[in-house]
Every structure is written in C-alpha cells, then in structure tokens.
C-alpha positions in Angstrom: 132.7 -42.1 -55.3 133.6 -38.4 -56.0 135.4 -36.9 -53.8 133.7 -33.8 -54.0 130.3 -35.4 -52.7 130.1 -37.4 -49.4 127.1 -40.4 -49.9 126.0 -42.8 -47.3 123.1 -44.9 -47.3 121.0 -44.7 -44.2 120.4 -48.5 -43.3 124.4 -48.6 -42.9 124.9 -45.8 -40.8 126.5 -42.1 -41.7 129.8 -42.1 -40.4 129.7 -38.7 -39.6 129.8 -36.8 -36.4 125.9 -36.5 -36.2 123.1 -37.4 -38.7 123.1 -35.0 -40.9 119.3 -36.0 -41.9 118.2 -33.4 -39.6 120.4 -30.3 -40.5 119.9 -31.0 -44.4 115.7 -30.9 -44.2 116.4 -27.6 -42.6 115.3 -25.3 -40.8 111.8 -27.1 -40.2 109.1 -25.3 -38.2 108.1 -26.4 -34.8 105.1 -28.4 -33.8 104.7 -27.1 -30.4 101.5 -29.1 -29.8 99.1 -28.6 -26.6 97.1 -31.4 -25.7 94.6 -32.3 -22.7 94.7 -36.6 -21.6 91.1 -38.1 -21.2 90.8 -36.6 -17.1 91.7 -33.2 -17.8 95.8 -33.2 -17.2 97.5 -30.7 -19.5 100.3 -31.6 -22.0 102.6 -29.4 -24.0 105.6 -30.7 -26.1 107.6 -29.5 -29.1 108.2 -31.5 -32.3 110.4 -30.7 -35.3 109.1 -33.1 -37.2 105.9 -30.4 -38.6 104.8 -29.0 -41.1 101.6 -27.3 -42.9 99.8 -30.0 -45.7 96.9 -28.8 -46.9 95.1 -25.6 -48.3 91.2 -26.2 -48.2 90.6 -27.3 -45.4 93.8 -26.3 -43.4 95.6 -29.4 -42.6 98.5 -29.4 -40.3 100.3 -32.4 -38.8 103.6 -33.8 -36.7 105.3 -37.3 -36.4 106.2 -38.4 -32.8 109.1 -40.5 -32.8 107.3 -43.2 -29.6 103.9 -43.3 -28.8 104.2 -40.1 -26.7 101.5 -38.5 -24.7 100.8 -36.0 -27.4 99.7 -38.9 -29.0 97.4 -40.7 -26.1 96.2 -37.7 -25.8 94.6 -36.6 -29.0 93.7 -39.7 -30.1 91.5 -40.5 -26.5 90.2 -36.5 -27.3 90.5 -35.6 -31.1 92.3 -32.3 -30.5 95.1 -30.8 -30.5 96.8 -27.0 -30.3 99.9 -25.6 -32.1 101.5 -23.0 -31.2 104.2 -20.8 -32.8 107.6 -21.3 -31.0 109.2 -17.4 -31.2 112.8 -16.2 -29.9 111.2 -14.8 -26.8 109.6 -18.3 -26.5 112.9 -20.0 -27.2 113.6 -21.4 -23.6 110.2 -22.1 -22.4 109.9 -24.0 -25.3 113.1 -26.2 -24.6 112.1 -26.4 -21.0 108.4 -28.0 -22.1 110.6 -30.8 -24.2 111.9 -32.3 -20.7 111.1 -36.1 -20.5 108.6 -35.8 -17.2 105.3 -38.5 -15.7 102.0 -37.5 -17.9 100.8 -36.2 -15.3 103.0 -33.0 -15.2 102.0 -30.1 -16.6 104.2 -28.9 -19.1 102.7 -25.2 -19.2 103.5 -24.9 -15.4 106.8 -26.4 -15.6 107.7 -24.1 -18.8 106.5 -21.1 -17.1 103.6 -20.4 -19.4 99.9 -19.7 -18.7 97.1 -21.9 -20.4 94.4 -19.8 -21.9 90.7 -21.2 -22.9 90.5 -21.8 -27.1 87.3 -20.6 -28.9 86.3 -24.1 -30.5 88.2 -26.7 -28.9 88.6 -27.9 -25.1 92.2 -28.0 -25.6 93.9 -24.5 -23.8 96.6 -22.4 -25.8 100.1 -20.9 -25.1 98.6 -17.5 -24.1 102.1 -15.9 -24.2 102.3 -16.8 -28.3 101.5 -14.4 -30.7 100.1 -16.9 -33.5 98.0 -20.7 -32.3 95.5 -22.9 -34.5 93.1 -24.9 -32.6 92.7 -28.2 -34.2 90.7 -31.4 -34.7 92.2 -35.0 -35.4 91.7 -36.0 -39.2 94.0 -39.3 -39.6 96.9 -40.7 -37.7 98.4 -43.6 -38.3 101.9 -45.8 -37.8 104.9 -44.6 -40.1 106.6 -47.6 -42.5 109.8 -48.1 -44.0 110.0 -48.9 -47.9 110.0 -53.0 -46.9 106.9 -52.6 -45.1 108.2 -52.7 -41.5 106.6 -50.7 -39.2 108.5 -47.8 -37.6 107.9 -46.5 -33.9 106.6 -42.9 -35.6 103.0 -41.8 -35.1 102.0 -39.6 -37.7 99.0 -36.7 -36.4 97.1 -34.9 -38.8 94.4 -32.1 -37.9 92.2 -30.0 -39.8 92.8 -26.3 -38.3 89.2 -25.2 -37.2 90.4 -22.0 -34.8 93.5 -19.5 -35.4 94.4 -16.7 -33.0 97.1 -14.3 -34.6 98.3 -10.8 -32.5 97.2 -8.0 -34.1 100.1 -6.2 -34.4 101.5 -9.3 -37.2 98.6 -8.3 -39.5 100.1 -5.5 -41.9 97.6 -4.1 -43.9 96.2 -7.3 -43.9 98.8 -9.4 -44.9 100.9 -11.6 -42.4 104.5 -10.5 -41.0 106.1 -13.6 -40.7 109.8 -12.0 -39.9 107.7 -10.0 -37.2 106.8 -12.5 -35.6 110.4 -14.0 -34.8 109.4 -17.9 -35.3 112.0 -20.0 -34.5 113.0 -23.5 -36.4 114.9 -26.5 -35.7 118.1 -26.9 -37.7 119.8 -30.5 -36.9 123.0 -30.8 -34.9 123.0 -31.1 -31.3 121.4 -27.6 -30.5 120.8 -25.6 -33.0 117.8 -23.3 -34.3 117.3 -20.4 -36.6 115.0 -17.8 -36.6 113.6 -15.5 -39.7 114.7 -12.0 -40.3 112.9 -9.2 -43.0 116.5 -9.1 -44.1 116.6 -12.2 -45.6 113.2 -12.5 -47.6 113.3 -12.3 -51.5 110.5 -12.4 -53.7 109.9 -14.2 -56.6 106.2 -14.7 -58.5 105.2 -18.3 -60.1 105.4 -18.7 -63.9 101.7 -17.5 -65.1 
C-alpha cells in the first residue's frame, strides 16, 4: 500500500477514528421529511441520506437507516414533505432528530408551527423558506452486492407542490446561497452551509 493513500475495505472495518464514509460523500443535503401516521399524529425527522433524482417529473427521495416512522408513515399515506433545513433552522432541526414514542409531535417539540400544504394532507415547516409537497412513487429494502438485505428503506416521491419565499427568486432565477441551506458533513457533528462567496461557474461542453 502507498503510503501516501490510506485504503480500507468496508466489510473489515476502517480503523479510523470515525467512518469516514460520511464526511467523504460530503456535504449531502438534508431530507427533513414531514409525515402524518394513518390517525392523524404528526411526524418530522431529518435525514442525510437525500438527494434530488429526477428531472421530468421531479423525483426526490431518502434512505432510512430502520424502519422509522417516516417510513410507516408514508407508506400507510403515500405522502410525504421536505423541507429545507437553513442556519436559522439549524437547531430546531437537530431538536426534531430526538429518538421519541410516534406519537410525539416532532413540530411541537422542535418549536415549529405546521402549516396546511396546497395538494397534499401532509402540513409543512411554515418557518422554512423553500418545501415540496410530495407523493410516494417506489420504496423498497436496500441490498448489499451478495444479495443480503440491509435494514435501509429507500423512499422515493414525485414532487407535485413547491413553496419557495419570494424574496429567493432573483429575477427569476433561484438564490441558493440566499437561502443559507445547511448540509450534513460526517464526523460526529458537523454541517456546512453555502455562501455566494464560494460559487464558481462553469458551462457544459456544447
């Protein structure tokens, strides 16, 4: 092995400190995902495993590590919410991560108030200046390369509603640095946020 480069292979372990897994597919946008169980209790939980998938029609999704309730949930109701985690969000955000009975209501315990989506049943983070409203498309049980299953859920949605603060639309065109989104980045606590400071700009080959 060089000893310029440091190479483990997962199924042995790291031998580091922490994972570095995590902070290398980095800094990943949050899944802050708003949910309602089949009698009506509220559920909000963060998830930094996200990400946007598809174009036409928008697709977003999240993998829960354990069947979680965000899980239960939009499976018994086919819908789901995401919304933006920002600085000023930061730490209502952690607080709605707390391991708690299904029948708490994350939004109360967090602080935040629940506000009535356009299309879906499912309520928003009204204190968030960007939410989709979606509407289960697949889910299904994560796999290792052998075939074994893994306890990951995998939720996709197709966006069908999205609510963006007026004041991020510049001349039409989205501020994302504006908005102050906030991203996991591995290691035991840490996060990043975007700055107009550190944008470039490059064009795809024609």
């Amino acid at each position: 092995m060089s000893d310029d480069i440091y190479f483990y292979e997962p199924v042995n372990g790291h031998g580091l400190a922490h994972d570095p897994f995590n902070a290398m597919v980095a800094p990943r946008p949050i899944g802050w995902i708003s949910s309602r169980d089949s009698v009506g209790n509220l559920n909000l939980a963060p998830y930094s495993f996200f990400n946007a998938f598809n174009y036409r029609p928008p697709i977003v999704g999240f993998a829960s590590v354990g069947y979680k309730d965000s899980v239960r949930n939009i499976l018994d109701t086919g819908e789901f919410g995401w919304n933006l985690a920002t600085r000023p969000l930061a730490e209502a955000m952690n607080a709605s991560s707390a391991h708690v009975p299904g029948e708490i209501d994350e939004f109360r315990l967090a602080g935040l108030t629940p506000v009535d989506s356009r299309v879906i049943s499912v309520p928003r983070v009204a204190e968030t200046p960007v939410s989709f409203e979606c509407r289960l498309s697949q889910h299904f049980q994560l796999q290792g390369a052998d075939g074994r299953k893994a306890d990951t859920w995998m939720v996709l949605g197709e966006v069908v509603g999205v609510h963006i603060r007026t004041d991020l639309l510049r001349d039409g065109v989205y501020d994302t640095a504006a908005a102050e989104p906030i991203m996991r980045a591995g290691g035991p606590a840490d996060y990043f946020t975007v700055d107009a400071a550190q944008r470039f700009r490059m064009h795809r080959p024609g």
